[in-house]
CHARMM internal coordinates of N, CA and C (Angstrom, degrees):
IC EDIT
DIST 1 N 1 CA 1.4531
DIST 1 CA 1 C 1.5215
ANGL 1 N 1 CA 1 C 109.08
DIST 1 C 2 N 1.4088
ANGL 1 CA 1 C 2 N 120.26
DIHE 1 N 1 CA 1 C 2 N 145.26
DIST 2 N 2 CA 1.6929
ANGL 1 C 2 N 2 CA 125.90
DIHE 1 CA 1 C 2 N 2 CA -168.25
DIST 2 CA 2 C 1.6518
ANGL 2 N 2 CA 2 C 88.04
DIHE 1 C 2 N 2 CA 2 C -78.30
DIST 2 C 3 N 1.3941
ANGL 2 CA 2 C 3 N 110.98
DIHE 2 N 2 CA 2 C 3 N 169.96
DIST 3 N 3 CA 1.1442
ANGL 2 C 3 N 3 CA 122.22
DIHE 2 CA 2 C 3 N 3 CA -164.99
DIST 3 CA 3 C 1.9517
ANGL 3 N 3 CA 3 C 82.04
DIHE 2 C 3 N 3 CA 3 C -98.88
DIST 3 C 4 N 1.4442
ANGL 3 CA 3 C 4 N 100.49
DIHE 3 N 3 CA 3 C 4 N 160.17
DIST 4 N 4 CA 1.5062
ANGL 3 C 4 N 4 CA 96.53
DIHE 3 CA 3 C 4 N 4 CA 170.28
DIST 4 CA 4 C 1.5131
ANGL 4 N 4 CA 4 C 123.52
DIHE 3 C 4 N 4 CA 4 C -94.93
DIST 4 C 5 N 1.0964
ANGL 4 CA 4 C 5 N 118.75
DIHE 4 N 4 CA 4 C 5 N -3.72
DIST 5 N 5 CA 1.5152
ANGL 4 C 5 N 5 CA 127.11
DIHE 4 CA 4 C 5 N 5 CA 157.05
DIST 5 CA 5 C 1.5040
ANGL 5 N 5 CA 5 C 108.73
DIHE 4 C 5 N 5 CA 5 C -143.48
DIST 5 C 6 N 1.5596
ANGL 5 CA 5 C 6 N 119.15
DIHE 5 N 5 CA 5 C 6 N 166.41
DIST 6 N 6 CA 1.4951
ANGL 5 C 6 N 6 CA 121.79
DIHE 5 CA 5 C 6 N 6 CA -170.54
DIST 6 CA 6 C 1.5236
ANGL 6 N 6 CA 6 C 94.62
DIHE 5 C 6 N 6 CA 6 C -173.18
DIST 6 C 7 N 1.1996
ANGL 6 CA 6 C 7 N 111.26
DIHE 6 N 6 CA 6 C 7 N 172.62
DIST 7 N 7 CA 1.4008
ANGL 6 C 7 N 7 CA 140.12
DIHE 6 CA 6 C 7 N 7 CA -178.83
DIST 7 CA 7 C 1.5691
ANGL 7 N 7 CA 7 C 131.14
DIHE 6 C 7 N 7 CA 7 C -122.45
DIST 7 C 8 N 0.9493
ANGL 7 CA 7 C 8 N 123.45
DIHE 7 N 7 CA 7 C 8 N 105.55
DIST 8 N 8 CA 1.5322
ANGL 7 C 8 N 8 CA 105.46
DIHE 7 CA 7 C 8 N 8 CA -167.90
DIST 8 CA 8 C 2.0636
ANGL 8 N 8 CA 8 C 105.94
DIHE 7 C 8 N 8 CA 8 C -122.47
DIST 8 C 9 N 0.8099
ANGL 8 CA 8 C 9 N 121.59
DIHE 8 N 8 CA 8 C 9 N 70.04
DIST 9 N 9 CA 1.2966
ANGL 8 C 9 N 9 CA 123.29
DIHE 8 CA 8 C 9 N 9 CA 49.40
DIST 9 CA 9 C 1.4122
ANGL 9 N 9 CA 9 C 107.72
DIHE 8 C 9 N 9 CA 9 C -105.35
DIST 9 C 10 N 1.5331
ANGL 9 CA 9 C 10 N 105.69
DIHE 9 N 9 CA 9 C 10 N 166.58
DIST 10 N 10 CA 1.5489
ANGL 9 C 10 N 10 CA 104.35
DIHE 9 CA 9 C 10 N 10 CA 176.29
DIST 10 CA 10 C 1.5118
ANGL 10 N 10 CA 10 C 116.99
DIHE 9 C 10 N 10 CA 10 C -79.66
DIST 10 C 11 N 1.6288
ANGL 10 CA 10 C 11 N 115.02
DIHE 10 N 10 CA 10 C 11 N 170.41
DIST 11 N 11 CA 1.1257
ANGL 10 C 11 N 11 CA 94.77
DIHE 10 CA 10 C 11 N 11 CA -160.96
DIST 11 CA 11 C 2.2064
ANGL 11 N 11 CA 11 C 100.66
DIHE 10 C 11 N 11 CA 11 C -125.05
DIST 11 C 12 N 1.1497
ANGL 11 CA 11 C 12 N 79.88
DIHE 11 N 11 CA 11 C 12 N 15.82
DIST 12 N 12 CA 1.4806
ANGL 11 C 12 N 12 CA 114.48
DIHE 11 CA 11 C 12 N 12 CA 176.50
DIST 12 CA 12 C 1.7242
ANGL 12 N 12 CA 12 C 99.12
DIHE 11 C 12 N 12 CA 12 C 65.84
DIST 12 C 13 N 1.4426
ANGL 12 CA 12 C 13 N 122.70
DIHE 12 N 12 CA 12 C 13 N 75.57
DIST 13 N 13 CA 1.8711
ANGL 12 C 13 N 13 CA 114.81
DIHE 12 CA 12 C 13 N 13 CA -174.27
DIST 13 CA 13 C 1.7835
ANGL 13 N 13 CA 13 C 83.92
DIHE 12 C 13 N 13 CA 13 C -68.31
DIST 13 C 14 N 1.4707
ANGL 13 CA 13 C 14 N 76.29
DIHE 13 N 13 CA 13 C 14 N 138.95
DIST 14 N 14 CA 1.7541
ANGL 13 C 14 N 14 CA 101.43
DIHE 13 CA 13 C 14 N 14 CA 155.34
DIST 14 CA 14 C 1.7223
ANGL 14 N 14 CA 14 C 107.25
DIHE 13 C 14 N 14 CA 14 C -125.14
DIST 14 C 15 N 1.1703
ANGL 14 CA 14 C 15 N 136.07
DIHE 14 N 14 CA 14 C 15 N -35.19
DIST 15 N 15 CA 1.2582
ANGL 14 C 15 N 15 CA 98.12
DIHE 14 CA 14 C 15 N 15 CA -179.90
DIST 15 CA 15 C 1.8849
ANGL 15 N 15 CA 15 C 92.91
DIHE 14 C 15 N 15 CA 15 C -158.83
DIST 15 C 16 N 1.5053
ANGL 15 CA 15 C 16 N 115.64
DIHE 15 N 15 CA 15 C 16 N 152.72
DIST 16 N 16 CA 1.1274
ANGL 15 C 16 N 16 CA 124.95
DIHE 15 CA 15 C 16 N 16 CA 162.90
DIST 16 CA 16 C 1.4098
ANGL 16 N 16 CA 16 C 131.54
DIHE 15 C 16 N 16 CA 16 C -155.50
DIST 16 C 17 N 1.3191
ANGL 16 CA 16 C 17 N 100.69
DIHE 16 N 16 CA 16 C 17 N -176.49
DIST 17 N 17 CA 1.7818
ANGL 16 C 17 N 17 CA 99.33
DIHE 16 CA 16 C 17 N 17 CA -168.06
DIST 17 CA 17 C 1.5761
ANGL 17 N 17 CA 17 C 104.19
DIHE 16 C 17 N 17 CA 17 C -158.56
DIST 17 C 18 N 1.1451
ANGL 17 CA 17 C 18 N 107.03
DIHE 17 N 17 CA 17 C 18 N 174.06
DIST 18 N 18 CA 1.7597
ANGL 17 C 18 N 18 CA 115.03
DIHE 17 CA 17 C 18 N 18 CA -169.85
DIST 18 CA 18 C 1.3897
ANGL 18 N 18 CA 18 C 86.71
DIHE 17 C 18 N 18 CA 18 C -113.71
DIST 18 C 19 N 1.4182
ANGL 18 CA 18 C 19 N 97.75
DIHE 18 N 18 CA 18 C 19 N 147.21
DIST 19 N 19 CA 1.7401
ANGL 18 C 19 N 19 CA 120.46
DIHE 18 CA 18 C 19 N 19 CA 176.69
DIST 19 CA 19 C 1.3214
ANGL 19 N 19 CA 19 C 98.64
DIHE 18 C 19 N 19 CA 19 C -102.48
DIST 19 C 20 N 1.4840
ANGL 19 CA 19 C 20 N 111.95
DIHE 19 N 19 CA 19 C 20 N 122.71
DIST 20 N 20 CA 1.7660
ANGL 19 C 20 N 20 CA 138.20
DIHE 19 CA 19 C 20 N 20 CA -179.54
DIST 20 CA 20 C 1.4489
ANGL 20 N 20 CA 20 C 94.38
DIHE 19 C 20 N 20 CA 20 C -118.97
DIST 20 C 21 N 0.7404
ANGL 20 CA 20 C 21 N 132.46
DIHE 20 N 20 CA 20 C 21 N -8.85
DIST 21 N 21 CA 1.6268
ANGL 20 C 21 N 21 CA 126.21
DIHE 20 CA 20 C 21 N 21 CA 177.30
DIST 21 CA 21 C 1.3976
ANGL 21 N 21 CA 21 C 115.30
DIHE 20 C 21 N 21 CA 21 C -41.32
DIST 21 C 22 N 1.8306
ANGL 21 CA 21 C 22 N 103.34
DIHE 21 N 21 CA 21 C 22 N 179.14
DIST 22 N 22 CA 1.4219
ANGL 21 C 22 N 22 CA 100.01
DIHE 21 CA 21 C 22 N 22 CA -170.55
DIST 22 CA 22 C 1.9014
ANGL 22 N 22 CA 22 C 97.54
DIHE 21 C 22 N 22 CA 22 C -126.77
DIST 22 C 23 N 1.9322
ANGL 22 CA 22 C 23 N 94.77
DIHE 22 N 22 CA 22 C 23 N -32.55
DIST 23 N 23 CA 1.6116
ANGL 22 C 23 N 23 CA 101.52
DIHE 22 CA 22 C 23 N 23 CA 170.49
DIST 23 CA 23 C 1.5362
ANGL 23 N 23 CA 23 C 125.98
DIHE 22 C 23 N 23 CA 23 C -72.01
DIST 23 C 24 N 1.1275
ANGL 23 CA 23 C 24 N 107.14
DIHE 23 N 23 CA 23 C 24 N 24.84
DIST 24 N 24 CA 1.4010
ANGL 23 C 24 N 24 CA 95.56
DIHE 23 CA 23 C 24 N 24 CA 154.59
DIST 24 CA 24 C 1.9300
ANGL 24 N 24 CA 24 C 96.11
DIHE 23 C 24 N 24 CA 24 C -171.53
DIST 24 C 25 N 1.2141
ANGL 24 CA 24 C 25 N 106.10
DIHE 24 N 24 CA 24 C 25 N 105.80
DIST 25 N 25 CA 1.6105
ANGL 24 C 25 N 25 CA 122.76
DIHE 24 CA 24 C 25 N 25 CA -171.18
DIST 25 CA 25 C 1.3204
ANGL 25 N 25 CA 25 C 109.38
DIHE 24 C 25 N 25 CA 25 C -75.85
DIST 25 C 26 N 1.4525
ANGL 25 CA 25 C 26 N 135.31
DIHE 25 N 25 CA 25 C 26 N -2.02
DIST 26 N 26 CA 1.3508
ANGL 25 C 26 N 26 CA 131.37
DIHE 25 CA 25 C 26 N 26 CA -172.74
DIST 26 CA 26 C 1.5769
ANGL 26 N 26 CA 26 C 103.09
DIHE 25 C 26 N 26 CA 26 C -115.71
DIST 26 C 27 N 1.2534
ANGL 26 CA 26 C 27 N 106.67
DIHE 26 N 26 CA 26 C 27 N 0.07
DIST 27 N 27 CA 1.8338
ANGL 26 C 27 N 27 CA 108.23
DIHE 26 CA 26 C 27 N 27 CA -178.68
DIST 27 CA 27 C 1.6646
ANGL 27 N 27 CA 27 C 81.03
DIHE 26 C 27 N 27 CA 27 C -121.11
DIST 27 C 28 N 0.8725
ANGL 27 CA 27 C 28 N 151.69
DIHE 27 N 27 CA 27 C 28 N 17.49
DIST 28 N 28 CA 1.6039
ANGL 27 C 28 N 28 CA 123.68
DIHE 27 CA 27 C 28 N 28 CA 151.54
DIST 28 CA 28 C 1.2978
ANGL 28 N 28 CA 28 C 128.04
DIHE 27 C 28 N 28 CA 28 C -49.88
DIST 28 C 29 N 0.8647
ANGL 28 CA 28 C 29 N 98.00
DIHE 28 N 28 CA 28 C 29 N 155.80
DIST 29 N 29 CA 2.0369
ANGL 28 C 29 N 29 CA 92.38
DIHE 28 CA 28 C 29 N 29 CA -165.44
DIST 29 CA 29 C 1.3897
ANGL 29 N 29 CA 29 C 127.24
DIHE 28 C 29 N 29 CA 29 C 57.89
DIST 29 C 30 N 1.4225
ANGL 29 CA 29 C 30 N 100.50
DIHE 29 N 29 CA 29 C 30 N -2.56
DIST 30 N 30 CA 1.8400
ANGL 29 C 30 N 30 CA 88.80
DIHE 29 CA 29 C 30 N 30 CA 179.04
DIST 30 CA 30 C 1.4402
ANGL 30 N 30 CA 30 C 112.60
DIHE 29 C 30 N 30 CA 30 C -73.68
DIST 30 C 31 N 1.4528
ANGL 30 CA 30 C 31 N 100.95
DIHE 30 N 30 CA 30 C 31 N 173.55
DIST 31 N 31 CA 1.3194
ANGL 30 C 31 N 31 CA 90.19
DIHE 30 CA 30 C 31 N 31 CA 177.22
DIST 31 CA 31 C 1.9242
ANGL 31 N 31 CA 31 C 99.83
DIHE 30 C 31 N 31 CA 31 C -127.25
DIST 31 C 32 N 1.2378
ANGL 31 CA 31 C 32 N 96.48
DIHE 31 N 31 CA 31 C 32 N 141.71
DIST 32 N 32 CA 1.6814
ANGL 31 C 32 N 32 CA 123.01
DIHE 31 CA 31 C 32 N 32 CA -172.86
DIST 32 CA 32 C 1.4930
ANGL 32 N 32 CA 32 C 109.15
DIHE 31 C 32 N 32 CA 32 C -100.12
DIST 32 C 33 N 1.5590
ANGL 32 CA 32 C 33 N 95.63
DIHE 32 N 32 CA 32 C 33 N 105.13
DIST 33 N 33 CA 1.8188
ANGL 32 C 33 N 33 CA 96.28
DIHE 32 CA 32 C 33 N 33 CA 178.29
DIST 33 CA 33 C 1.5823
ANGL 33 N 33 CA 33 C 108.38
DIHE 32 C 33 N 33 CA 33 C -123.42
DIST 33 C 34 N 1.1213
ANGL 33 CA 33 C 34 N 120.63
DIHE 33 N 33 CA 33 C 34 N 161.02
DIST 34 N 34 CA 2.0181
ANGL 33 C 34 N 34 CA 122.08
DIHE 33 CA 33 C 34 N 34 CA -153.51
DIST 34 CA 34 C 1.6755
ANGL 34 N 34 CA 34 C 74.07
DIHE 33 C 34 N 34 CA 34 C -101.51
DIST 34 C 35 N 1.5595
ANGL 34 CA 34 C 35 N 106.42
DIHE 34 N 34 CA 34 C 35 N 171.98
DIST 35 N 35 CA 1.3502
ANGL 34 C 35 N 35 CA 126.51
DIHE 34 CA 34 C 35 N 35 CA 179.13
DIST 35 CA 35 C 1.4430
ANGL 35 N 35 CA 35 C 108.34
DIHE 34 C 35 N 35 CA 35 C -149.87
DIST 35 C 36 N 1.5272
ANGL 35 CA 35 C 36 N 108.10
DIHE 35 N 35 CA 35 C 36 N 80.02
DIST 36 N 36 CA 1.7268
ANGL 35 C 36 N 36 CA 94.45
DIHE 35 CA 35 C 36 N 36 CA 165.56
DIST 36 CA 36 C 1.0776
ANGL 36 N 36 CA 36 C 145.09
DIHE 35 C 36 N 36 CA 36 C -50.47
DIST 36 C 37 N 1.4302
ANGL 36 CA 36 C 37 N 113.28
DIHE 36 N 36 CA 36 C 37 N -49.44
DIST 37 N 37 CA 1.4058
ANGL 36 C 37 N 37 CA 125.12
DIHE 36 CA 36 C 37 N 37 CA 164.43
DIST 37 CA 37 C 1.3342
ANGL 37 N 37 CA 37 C 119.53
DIHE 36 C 37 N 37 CA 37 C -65.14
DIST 37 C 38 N 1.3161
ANGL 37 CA 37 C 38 N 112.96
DIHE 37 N 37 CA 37 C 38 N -55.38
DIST 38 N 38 CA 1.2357
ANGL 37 C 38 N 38 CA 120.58
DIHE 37 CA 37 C 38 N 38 CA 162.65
DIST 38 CA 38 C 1.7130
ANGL 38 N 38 CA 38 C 132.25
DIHE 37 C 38 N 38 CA 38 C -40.55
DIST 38 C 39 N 1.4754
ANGL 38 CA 38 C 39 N 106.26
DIHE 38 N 38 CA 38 C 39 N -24.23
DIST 39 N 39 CA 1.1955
ANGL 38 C 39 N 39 CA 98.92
DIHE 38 CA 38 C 39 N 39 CA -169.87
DIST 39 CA 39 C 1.3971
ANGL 39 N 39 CA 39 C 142.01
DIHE 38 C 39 N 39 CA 39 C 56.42
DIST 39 C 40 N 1.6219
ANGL 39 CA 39 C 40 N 106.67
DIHE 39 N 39 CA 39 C 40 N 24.17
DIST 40 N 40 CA 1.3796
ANGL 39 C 40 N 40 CA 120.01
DIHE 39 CA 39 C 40 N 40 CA 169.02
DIST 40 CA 40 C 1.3124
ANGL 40 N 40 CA 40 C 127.57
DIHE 39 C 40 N 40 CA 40 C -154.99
DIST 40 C 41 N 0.9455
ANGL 40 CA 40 C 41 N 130.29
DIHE 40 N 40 CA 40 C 41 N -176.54
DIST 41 N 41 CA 1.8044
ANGL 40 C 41 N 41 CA 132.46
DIHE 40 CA 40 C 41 N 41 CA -175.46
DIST 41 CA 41 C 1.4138
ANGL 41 N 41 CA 41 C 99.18
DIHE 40 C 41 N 41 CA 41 C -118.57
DIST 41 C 42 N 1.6376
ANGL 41 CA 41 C 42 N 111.67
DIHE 41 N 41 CA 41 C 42 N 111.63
DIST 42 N 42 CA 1.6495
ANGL 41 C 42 N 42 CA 112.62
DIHE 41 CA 41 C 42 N 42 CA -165.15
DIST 42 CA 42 C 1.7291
ANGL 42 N 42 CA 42 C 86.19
DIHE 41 C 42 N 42 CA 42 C -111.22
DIST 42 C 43 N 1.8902
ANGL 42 CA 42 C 43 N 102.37
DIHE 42 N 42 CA 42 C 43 N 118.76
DIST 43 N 43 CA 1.3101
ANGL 42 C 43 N 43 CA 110.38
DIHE 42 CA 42 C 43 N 43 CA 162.38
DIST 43 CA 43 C 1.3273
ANGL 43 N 43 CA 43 C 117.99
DIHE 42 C 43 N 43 CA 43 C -70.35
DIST 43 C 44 N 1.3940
ANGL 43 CA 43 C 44 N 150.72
DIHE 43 N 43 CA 43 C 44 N 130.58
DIST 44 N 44 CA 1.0590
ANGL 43 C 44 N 44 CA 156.75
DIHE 43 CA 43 C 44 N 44 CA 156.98
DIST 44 CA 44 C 1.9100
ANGL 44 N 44 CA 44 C 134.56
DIHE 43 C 44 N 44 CA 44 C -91.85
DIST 44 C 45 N 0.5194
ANGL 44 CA 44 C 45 N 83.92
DIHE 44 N 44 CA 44 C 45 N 113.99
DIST 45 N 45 CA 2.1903
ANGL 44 C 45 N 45 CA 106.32
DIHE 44 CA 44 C 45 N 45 CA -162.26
DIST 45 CA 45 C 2.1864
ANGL 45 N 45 CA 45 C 94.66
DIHE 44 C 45 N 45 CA 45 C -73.55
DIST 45 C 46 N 1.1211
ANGL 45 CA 45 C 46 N 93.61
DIHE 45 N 45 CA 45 C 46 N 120.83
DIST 46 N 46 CA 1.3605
ANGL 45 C 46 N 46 CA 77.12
DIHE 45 CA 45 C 46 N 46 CA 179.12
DIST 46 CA 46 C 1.6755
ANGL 46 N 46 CA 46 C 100.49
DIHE 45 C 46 N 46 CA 46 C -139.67
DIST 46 C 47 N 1.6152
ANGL 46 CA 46 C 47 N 114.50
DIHE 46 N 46 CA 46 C 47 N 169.68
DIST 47 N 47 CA 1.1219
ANGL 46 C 47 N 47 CA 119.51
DIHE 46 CA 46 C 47 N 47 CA -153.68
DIST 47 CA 47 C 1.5499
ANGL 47 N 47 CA 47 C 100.45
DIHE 46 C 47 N 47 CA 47 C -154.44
DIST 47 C 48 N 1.3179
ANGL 47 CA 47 C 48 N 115.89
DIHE 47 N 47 CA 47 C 48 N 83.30
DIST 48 N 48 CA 1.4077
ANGL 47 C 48 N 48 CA 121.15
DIHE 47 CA 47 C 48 N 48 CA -126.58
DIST 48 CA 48 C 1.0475
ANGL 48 N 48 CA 48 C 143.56
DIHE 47 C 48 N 48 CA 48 C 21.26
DIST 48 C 49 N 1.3842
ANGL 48 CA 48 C 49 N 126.23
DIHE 48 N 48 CA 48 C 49 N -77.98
DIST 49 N 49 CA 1.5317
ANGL 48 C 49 N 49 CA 132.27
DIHE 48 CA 48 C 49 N 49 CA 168.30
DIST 49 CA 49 C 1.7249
ANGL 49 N 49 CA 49 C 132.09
DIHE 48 C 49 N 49 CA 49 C -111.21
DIST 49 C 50 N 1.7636
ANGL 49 CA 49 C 50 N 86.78
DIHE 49 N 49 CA 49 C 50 N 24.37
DIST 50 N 50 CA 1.2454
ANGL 49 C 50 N 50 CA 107.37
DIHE 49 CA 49 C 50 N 50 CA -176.08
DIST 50 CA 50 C 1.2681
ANGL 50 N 50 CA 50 C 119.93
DIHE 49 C 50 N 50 CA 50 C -136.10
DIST 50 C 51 N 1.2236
ANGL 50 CA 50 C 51 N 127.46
DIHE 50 N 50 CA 50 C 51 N 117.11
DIST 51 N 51 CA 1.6018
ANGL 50 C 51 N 51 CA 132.14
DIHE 50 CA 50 C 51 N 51 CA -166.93
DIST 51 CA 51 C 2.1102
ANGL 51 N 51 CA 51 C 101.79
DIHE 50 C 51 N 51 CA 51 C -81.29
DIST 51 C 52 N 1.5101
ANGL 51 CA 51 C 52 N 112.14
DIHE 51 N 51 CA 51 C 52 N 101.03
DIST 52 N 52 CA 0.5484
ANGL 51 C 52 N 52 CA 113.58
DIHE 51 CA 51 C 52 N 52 CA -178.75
DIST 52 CA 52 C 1.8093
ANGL 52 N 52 CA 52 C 122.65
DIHE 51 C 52 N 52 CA 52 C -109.84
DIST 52 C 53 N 1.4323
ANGL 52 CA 52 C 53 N 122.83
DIHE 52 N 52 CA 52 C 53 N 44.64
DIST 53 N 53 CA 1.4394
ANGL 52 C 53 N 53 CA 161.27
DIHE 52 CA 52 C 53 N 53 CA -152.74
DIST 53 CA 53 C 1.1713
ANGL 53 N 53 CA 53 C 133.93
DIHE 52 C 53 N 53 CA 53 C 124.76
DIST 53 C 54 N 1.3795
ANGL 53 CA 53 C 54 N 92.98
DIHE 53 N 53 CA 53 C 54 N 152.37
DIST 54 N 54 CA 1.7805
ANGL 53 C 54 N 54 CA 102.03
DIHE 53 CA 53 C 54 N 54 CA -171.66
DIST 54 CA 54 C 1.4951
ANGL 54 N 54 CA 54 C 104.65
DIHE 53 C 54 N 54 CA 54 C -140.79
DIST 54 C 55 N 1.0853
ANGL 54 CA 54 C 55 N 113.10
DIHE 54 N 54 CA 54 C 55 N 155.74
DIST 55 N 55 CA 1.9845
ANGL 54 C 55 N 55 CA 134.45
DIHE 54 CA 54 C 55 N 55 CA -178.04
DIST 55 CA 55 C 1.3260
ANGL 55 N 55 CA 55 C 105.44
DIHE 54 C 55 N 55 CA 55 C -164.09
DIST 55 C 56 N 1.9344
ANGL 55 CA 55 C 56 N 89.82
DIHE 55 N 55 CA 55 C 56 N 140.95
DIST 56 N 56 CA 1.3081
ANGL 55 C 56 N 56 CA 93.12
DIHE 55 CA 55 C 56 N 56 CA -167.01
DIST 56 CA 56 C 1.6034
ANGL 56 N 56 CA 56 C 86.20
DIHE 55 C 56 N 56 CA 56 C -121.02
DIST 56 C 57 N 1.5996
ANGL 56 CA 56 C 57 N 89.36
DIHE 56 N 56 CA 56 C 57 N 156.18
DIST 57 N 57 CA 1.5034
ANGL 56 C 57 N 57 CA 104.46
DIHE 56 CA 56 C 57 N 57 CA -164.51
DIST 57 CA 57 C 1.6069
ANGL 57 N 57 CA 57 C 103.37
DIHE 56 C 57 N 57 CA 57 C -118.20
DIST 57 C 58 N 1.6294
ANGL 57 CA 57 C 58 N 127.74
DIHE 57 N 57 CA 57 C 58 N 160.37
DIST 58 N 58 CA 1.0047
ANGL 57 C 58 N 58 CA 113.08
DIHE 57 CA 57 C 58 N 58 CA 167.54
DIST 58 CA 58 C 2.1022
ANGL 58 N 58 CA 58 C 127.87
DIHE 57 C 58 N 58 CA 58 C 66.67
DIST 58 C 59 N 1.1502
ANGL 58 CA 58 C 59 N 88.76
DIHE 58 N 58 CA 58 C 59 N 10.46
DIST 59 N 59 CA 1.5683
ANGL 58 C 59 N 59 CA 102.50
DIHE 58 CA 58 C 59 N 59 CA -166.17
DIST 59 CA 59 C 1.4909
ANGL 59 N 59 CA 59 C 99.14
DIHE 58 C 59 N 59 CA 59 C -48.43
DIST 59 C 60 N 1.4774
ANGL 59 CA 59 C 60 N 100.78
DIHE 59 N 59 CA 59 C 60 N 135.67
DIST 60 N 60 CA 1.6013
ANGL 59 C 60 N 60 CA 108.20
DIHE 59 CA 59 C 60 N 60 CA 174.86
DIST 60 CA 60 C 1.3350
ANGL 60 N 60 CA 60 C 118.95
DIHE 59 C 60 N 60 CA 60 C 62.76
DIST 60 C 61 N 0.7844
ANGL 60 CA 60 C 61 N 118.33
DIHE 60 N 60 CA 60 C 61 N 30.49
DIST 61 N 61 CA 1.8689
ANGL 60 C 61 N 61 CA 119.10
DIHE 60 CA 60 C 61 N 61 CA -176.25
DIST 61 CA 61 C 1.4672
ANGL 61 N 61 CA 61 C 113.22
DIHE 60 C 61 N 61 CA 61 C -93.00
DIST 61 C 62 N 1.6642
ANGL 61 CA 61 C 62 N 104.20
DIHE 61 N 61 CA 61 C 62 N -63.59
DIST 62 N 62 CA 1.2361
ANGL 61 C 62 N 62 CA 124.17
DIHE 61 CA 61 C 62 N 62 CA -163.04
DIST 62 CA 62 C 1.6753
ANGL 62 N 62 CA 62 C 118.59
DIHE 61 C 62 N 62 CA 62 C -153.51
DIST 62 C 63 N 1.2859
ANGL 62 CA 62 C 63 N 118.59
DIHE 62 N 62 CA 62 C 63 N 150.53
DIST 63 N 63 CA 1.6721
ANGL 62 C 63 N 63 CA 98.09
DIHE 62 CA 62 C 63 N 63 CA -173.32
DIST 63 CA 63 C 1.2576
ANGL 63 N 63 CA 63 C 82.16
DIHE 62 C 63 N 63 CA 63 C -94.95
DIST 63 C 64 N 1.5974
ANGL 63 CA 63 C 64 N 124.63
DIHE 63 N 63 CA 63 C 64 N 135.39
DIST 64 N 64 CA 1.3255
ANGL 63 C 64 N 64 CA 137.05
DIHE 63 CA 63 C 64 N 64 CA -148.83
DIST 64 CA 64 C 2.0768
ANGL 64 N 64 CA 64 C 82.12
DIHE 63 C 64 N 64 CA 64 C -114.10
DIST 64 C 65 N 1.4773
ANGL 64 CA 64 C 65 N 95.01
DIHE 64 N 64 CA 64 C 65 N 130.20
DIST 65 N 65 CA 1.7973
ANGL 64 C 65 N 65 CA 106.40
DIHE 64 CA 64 C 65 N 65 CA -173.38
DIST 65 CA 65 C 1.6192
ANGL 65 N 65 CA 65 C 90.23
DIHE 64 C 65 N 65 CA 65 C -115.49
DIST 65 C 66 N 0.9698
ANGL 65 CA 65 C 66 N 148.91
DIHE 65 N 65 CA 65 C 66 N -42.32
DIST 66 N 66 CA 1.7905
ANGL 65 C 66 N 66 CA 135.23
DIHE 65 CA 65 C 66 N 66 CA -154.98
DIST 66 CA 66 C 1.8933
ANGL 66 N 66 CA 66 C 78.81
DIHE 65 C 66 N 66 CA 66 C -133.27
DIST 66 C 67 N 1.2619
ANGL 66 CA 66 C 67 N 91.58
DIHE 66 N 66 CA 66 C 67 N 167.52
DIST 67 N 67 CA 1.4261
ANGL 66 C 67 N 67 CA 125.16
DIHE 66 CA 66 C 67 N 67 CA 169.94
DIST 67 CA 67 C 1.4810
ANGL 67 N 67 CA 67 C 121.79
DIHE 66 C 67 N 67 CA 67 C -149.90
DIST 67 C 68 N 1.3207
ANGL 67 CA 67 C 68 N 142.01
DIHE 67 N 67 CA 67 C 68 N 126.78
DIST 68 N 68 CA 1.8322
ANGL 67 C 68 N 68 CA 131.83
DIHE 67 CA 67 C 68 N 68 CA -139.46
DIST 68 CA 68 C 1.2399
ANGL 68 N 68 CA 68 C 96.50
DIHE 67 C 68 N 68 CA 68 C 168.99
DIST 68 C 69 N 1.5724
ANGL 68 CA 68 C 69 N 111.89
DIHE 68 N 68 CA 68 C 69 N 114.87
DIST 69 N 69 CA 1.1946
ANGL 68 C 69 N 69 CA 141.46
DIHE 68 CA 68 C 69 N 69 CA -179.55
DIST 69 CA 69 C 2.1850
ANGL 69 N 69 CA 69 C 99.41
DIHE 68 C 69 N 69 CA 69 C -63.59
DIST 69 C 70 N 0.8943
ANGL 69 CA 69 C 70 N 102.68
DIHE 69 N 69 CA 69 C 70 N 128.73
DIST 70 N 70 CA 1.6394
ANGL 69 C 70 N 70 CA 95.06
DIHE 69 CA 69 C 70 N 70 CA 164.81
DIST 70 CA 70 C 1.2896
ANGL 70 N 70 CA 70 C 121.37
DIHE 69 C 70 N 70 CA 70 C -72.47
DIST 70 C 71 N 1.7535
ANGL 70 CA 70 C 71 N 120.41
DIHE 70 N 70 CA 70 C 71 N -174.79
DIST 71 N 71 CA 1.7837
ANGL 70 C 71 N 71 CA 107.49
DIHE 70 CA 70 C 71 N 71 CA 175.03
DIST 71 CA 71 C 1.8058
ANGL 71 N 71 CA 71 C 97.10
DIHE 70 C 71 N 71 CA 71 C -85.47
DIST 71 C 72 N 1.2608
ANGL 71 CA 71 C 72 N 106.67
DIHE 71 N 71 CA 71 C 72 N -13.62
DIST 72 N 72 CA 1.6241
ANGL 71 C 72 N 72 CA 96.53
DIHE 71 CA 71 C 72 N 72 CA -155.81
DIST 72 CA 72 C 1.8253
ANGL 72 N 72 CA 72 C 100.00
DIHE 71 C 72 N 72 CA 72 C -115.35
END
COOR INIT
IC SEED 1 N 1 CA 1 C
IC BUILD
């Protein structure tokens, strides 16, 4: 079975998480994945089981290893 989202090139994900937050109401539900290779944190827009946009955050900064919602 095809994967339901991918990267070409890849962007090597190491780690992510869903935004439940309250400070920022237009990224709820996204989902936050790290980019080693990539060198960024690519937000992903989804529409149930379908990633229907992406933005990349942080471009070139750091090869991003964890991804982790804070308490606040």
């Amino acid at each position: 079975e095809q994967p339901l989202y991918y990267w070409d090139p890849v962007i090597a994900p190491s780690g992510m998480t869903f935004y439940t937050g309250s400070l920022f109401p237009a990224w709820q539900g996204s989902l936050f994945v790290g980019a080693l290779a990539g060198k960024h944190i690519a937000r992903l827009t989804l529409d149930g089981r379908r990633v229907v946009g992406e933005e990349r955050l942080l471009v070139d900064r750091a090869r991003i290893r964890d991804v982790r919602q804070g308490p606040d």
